[in-house]
TITIKOL-547278 format. One record per residue (C-alpha): residue in one letter; x, y, z. Coordinates in steps of 0.5 Angstrom, whole numbers, padded with zeros to 4 digits, always signed. Example, Ala and Ser with C-alpha at 12.3 -4.5 7.8 and 13.67 -1.06 7.14 Angstrom:
# TITIKOL-547278
A+0025-0009+0016S+0027-0002+0014
END
This chain:
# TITIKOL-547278
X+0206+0177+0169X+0201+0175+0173X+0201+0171+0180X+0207+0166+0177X+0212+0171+0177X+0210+0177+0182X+0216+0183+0185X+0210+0183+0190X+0206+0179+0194X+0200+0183+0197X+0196+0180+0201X+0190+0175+0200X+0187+0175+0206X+0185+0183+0207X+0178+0185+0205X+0175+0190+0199X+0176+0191+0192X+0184+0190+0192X+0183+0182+0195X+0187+0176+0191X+0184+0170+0192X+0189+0167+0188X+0196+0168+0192X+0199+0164+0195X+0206+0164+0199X+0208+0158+0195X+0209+0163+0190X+0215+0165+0193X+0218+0159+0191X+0217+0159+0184X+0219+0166+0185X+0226+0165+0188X+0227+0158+0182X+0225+0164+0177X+0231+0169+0179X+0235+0165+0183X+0236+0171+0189X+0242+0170+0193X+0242+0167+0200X+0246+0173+0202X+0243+0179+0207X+0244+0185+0211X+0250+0182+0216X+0248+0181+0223X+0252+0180+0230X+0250+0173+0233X+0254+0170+0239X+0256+0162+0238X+0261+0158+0242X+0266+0155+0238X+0265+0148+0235X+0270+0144+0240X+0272+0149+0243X+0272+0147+0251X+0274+0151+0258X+0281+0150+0259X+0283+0147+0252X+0289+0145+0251X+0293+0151+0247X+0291+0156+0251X+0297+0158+0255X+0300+0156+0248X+0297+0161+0244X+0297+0166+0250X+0304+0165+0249X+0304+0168+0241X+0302+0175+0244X+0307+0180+0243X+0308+0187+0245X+0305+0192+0241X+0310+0195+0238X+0312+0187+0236X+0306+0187+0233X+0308+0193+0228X+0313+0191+0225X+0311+0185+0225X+0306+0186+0219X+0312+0189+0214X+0312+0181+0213X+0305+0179+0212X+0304+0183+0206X+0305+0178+0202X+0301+0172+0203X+0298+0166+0200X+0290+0168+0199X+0284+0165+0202X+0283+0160+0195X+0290+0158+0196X+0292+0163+0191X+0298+0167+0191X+0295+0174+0193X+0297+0181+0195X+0295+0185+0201X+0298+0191+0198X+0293+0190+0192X+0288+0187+0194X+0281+0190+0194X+0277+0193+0199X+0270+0188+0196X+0276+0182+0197X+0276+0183+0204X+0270+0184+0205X+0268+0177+0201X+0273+0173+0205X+0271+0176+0212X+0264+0174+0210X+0266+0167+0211X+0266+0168+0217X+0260+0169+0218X+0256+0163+0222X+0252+0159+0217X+0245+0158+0220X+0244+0151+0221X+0250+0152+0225X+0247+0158+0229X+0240+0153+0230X+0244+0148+0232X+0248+0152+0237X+0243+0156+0241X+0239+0148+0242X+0246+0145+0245X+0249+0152+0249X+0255+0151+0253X+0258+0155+0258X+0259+0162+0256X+0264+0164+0259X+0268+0160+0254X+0266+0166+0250X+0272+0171+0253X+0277+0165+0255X+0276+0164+0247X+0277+0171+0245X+0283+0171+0249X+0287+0166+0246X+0284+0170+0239X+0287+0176+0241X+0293+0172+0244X+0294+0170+0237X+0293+0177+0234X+0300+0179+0237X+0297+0183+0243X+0296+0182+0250X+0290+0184+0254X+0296+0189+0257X+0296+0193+0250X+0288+0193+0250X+0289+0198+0257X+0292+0204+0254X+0287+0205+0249X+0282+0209+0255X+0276+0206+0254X+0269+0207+0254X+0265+0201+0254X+0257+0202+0253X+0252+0197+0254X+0244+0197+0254X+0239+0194+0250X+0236+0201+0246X+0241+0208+0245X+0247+0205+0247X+0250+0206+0240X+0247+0214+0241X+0250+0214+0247X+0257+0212+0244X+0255+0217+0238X+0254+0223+0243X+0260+0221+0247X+0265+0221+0242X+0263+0227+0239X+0264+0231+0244X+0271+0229+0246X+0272+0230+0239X+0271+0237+0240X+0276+0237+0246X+0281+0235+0241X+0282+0229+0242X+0283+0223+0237X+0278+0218+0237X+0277+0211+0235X+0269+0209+0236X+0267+0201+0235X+0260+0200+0234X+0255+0195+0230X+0252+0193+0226X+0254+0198+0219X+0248+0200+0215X+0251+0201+0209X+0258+0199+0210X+0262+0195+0214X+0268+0200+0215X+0263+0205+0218X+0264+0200+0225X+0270+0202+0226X+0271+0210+0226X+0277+0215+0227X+0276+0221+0229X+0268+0220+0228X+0270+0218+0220X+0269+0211+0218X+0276+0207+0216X+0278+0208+0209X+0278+0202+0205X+0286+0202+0204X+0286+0203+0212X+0281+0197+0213X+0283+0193+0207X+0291+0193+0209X+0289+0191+0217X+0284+0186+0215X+0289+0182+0211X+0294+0183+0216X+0290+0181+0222X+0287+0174+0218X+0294+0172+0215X+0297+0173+0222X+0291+0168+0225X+0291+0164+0219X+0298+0162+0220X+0298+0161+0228X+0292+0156+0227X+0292+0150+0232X+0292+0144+0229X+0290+0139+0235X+0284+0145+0236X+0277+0146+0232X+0278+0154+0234X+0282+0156+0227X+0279+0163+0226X+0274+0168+0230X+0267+0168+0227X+0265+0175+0225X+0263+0180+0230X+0269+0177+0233X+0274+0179+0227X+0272+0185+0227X+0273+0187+0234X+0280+0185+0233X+0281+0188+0227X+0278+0195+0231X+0283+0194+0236X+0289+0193+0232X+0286+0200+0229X+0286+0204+0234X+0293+0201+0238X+0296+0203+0230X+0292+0209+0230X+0294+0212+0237X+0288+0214+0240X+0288+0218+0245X+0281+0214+0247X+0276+0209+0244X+0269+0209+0245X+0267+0201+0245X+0260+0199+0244X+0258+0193+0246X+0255+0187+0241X+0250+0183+0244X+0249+0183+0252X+0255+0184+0257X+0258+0179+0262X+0260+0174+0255X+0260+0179+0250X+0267+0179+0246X+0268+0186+0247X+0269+0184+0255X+0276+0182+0255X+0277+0189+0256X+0279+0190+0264X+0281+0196+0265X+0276+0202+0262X+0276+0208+0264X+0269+0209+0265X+0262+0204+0263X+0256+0206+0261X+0249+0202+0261X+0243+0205+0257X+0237+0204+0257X+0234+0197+0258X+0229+0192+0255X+0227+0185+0252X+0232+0183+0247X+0235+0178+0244X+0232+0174+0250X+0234+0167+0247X+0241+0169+0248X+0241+0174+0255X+0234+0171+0258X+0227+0172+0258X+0226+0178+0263X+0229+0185+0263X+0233+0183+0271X+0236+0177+0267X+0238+0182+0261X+0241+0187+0267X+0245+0182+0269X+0248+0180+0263X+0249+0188+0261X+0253+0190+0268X+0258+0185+0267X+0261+0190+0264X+0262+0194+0271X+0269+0192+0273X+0272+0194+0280X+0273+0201+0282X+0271+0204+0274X+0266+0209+0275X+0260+0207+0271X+0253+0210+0269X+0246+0209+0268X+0240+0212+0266X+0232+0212+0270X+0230+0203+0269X+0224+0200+0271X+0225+0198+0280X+0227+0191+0278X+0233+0191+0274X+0236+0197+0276X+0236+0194+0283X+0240+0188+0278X+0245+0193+0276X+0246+0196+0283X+0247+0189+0287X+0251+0187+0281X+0256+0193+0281X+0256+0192+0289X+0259+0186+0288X+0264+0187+0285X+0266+0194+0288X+0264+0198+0282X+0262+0206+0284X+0256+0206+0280X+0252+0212+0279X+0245+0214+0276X+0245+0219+0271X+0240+0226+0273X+0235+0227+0267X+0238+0232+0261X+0233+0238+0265X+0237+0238+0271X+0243+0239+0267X+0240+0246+0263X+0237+0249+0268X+0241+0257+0269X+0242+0255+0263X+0241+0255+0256X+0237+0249+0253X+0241+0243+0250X+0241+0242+0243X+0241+0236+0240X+0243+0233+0233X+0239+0227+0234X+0232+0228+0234X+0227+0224+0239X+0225+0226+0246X+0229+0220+0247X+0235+0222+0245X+0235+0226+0252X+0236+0220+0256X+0242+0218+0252X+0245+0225+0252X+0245+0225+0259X+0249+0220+0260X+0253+0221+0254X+0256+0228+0258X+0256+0223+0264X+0261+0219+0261X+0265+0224+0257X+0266+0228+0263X+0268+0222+0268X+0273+0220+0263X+0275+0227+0262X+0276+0228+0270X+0280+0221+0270X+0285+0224+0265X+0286+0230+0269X+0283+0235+0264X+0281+0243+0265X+0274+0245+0263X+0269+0239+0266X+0264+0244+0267X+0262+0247+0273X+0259+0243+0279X+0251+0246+0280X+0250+0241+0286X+0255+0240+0292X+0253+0235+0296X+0251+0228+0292X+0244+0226+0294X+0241+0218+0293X+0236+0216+0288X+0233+0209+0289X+0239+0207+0293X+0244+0210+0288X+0248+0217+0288X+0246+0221+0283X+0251+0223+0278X+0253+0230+0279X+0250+0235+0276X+0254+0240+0273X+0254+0246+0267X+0255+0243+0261X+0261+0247+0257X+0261+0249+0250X+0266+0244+0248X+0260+0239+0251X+0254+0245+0247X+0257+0243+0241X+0259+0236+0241X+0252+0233+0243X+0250+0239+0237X+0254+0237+0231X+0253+0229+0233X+0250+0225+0228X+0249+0217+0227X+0245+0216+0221X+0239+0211+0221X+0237+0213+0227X+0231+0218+0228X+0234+0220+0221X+0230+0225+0216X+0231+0226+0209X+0226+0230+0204X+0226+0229+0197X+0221+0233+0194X+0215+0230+0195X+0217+0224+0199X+0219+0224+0205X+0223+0219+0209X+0223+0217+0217X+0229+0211+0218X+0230+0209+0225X+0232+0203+0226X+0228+0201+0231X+0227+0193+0234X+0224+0193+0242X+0217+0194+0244X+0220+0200+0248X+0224+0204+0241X+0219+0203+0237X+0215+0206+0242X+0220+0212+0242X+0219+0212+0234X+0213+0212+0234X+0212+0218+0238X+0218+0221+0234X+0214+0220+0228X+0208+0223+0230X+0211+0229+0233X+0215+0230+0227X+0208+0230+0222X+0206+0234+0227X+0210+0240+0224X+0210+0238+0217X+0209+0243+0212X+0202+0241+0209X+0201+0241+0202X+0196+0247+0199X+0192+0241+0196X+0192+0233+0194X+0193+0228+0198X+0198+0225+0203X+0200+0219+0204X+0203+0214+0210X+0207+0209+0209X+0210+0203+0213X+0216+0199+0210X+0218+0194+0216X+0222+0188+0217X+0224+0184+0224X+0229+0179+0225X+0231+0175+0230X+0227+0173+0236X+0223+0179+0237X+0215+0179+0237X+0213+0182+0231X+0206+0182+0232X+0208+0186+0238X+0212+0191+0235X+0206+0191+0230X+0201+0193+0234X+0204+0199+0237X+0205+0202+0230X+0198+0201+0229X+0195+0208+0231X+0200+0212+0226X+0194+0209+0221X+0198+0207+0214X+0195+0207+0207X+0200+0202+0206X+0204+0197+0210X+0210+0194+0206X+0214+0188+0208X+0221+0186+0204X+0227+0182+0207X+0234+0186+0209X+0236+0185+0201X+0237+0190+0197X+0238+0188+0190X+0236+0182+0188X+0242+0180+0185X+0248+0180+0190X+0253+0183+0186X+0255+0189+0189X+0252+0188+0195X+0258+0184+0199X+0258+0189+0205X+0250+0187+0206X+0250+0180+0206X+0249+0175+0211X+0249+0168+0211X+0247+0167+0219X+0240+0166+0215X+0237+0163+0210X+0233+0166+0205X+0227+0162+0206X+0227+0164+0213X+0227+0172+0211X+0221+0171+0206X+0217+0167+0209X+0218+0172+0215X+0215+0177+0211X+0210+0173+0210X+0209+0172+0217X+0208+0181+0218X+0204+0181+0213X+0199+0176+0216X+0200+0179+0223X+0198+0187+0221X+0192+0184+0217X+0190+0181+0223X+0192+0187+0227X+0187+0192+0221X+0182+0186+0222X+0182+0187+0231X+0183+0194+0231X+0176+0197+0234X+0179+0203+0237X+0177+0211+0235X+0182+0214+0230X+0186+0217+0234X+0190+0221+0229X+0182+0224+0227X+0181+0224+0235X+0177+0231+0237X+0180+0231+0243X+0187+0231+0246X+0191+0225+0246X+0195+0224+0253X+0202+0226+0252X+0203+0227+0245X+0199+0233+0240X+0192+0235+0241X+0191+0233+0234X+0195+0229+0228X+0188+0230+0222X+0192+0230+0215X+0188+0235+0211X+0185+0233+0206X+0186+0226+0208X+0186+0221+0203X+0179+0216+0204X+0182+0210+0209X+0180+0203+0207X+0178+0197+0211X+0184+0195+0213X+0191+0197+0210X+0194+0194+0203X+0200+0191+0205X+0204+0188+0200X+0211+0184+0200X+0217+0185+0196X+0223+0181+0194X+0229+0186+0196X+0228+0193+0199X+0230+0196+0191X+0223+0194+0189X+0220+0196+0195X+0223+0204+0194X+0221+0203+0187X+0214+0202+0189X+0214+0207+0194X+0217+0212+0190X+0214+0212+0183X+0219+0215+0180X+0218+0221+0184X+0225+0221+0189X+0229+0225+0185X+0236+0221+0188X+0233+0215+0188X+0232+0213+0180X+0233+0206+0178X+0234+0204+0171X+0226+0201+0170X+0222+0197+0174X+0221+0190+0173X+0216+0187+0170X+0212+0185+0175X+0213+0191+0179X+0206+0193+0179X+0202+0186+0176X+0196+0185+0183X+0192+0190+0184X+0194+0193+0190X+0200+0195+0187X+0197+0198+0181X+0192+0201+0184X+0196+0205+0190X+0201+0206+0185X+0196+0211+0182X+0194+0214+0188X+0203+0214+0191X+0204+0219+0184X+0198+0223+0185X+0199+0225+0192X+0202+0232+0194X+0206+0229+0200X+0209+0222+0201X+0211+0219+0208X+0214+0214+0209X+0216+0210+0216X+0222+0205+0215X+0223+0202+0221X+0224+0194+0225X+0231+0193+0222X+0238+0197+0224X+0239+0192+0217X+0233+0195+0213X+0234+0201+0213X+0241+0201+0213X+0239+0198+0206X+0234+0203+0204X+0240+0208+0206X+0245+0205+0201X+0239+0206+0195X+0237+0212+0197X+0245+0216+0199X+0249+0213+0194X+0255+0217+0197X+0255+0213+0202X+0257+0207+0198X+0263+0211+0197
END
């Protein structure tokens, strides 16, 4: 086809024999005339105030006036099966499909011109949770109602979803029923909220959607412009209606942005809080040093609730001290996982990485608090009797880990993250790495883990990079730490699964534009040719000596010949990018024919080739909790399901 209808635009800015002088950027734009791709993407969470809406808006005391008691609010939904549509057309909630409540919740979302207009004129955040009030005022419940579902709240800027996702597993095995809030979703979006560590059935999600959106719908004011949560918000509405419903016996709530002004902190009485390891992100939001982000994340701590954190860096965890001080919070620092093993047997993980032990030390803190504040048998025997102070804090008890405690943070799984699938030739590394400070961590486990791989008897191995950033993270930044790990190809493509939209309902996001995502894809492009261009280090994989910290010597044998500088090449969705990387040689992922252009620019012929006749194939995808959730909609299709 040629440069006026590429599926992939190499770039034309590296060096040797692959160079095209002739692309341009400007070819996306006849690209995006030619196919017409959809504005939507993968759905993200953005904190916004809403338009008019003012501290002390008249209505508030009105609408707190709407909330009723639970179980009013249960029978109240009888009535609400029968409702006038979205369109305006007669609609039935009991027939409703799952897709129709997942296209009417993605009107939610916050389009992005309003986001752009939204973060320039911020107002005062506290009228974040004094707006989620008045949203769970007209939901029909009361602040009250959120008390009896024994939560744990968890904040922190990388593992706090792990954290969550150890922590329920292992009250899990106690026996209790649990609910489990999280986000973003990879594939989709019922996977945010969980009973029992199973994402919601589209029946359960589709029911309380309808219910809690006609109910909203119905208790609009008029005299306001707040007529309905954005997304995130609806959502963290419709998962505690959920669990209320459901009858947990506790829910594990993981925090969406921040903390103080989270929506997830209108919840007043937790049992127990948690603060994960800290670091830079969504610094137009929370602040541009991690002191000010510590900030952010211990407003969570509430007054004589315990709460937990994990070693951080003097400064913020002195933040987070003096924050829980303030308010008279019992905050404790959690000892490392070692600590815990010691006189017995070695911890085994569900979740690969040796970060992970970080969040699982926590994690067992978290449940066995909440355990020890329900007044259950079996927390685990005490090692040490009397507490000790480490940088100013008690040191959270150390105990021996019962079997119920084994086995959770065994048989916990949370897909997307330091996550392994082998596929004959292929095999794919997801995590859904997005700071500087986790992609350190990937890159580590990455290593780690081609260490002891199994090498092929003969060919070649190959590297591959597929890499997405979004928001406001430095991708140059997270770039260069991926740098060593010495790719033949670095791939770039945007959170879009397919071309088309359709079927993709539950990946859409409209917070951005889709210029915006492609000439980002653009822009890493240009940044890991810049980084090829700089790089004047030794080779580390291929070093003789030791590497500090990590394996003697990472030497792919046989190693196929290394360019000047890494082929990169852009593609329009995640579906042609697999497409390339696979070569057909995936045995789950065979998508009917590669497009036309698919292989047209010499990058993408020649590595092509070289992809179909390697021995072993592996490929990094990291950036994006978003992309690889796209990846694992095309690679596990029973997760669409």
């Amino acid at each position: 086809m040629g440069d006026s209808d590429p599926s992939c635009i190499p770039d034309s800015r590296q060096r040797g024999p692959w160079a095209d002088p002739g692309m341009r950027a400007g070819s996306y734009q006849l690209e995006r005339r030619q196919r017409g791709l959809s504005r939507g993407v993968h759905a993200c969470e953005a904190l916004r105030a809403p338009p008019g809406w003012r501290a002390g808006s008249p209505g508030m005391k009105d609408a707190r006036a709407l909330a009723t008691s639970w179980p009013v609010a249960e029978r109240w939904w009888e009535s609400t099966m029968e409702r006038p549509g979205p369109s305006g057309r007669p609609f039935s909630a009991k027939t409703a499909s799952f897709q129709d409540a997942v296209r009417t919740l993605n009107t939610l979302q916050t389009n992005a011109s309003y986001l752009e207009q939204v973060k320039r004129q911020r107002g005062d955040p506290q009228t974040q949770l004094e707006a989620m009030e008045l949203f769970l005022a007209r939901s029909g419940l009361q602040l009250e109602d959120l008390d009896q579902l024994n939560i744990i709240h968890v904040t922190g800027t990388k593992g706090k979803g792990s954290t969550c996702a150890f922590t329920e597993r292992i009250l899990r095995s106690y026996g209790l029923k649990t609910g489990f809030f999280s986000s973003p979703h990879l594939v989709q979006v019922r996977e945010r909220i969980r009973i029992n560590g199973q994402p919601i059935s589209p029946e359960l999600f589709t029911n309380h959607f309808w219910r809690l959106y006609h109910r909203l719908q119905e208790t609009k004011d008029g005299s306001s412009c707040v007529s309905m949560p954005a997304y995130f918000r609806f959502l963290t509405l419709m998962a505690f209606h959920i669990f209320l419903q459901e009858k947990v016996d506790l829910a594990v709530v993981e925090v969406g942005i921040g903390g103080a002004y989270d929506c997830t902190n209108i919840i007043r009485k937790p049992v127990v809080c948690g603060v994960s390891s800290l670091g830079l992100d969504h610094t137009s939001l929370l602040g541009d040093t991690v002191e000010k982000i510590a900030w952010q994340k211990g407003g969570i701590f509430k007054r004589g609730v315990p709460a937990f954190t994990v070693l951080q860096p003097d400064g913020p965890l002195a933040v987070l001290r003096d924050r829980a001080q303030q308010i008279s919070c019992p905050l404790y620092l959690c000892p490392p996982l070692e600590a815990l093993e010691e006189g017995g047997p070695p911890l085994t993980l569900g979740l690969e990485g040796e970060h992970q032990r970080s969040n699982a030390a926590l994690a067992l803190q978290l449940a066995r608090c909440w355990l020890q504040q329900k007044d259950h048998q079996g927390i685990g025997e005490l090692k040490a009797s009397q507490p000790s102070l480490q940088w100013q804090l008690p040191l959270a008890p150390v105990f021996q880990p019962t079997s119920h405690m084994q086995h959770g943070l065994r048989d916990t799984e949370w897909p997307g993250r330091t996550q392994v699938l082998r596929r004959g030739p292929l095999t794919w590394y997801l995590d859904g790495a997005h700071t500087v400070s986790s992609v350190q961590a990937c890159v580590r486990w990455f290593r780690q883990a081609l260490r002891g791989r199994d090498r092929p008897d003969s060919g070649p191995e190959v590297r591959v990079l597929l890499f997405n950033s979004t928001g406001d993270r430095d991708p140059a930044a997270l770039l260069k730490l991926l740098q060593p790990c010495q790719f033949h190809y670095a791939v770039f493509c945007p959170n879009l699964t397919e071309v088309s939209p359709t079927g993709n309902e539950d990946q859409q996001n409209f917070t951005v534009t889709l210029d915006q995502v492609l000439l980002r894809c653009l822009t890493h492009q240009q940044h890991w040719s810049r980084l090829d261009k700089e790089q004047a280090s030794p080779n580390l994989w291929n070093s003789p000596g030791p590497e500090p910290g990590g394996p003697a010597s990472l030497l792919l044998a046989p190693c196929l010949p290394h360019p000047v500088s890494t082929s990169s090449l852009v593609f329009s969705c995640i579906s042609h990018a697999l497409q390339w990387i696979s070569q057909g040689r995936d045995p789950v992922f065979q998508p009917p024919s590669p497009p036309r252009g698919l292989l047209a620019h010499p990058v993408a012929g020649s590595g092509a080739s070289v992809l179909r006749e390697a021995a072993a194939i592996h490929v990094l995808v990291t950036g994006s909790l978003h992309l690889v959730g796209g990846v694992l909609k095309l690679l596990e299709p029973s997760l669409s399901q």
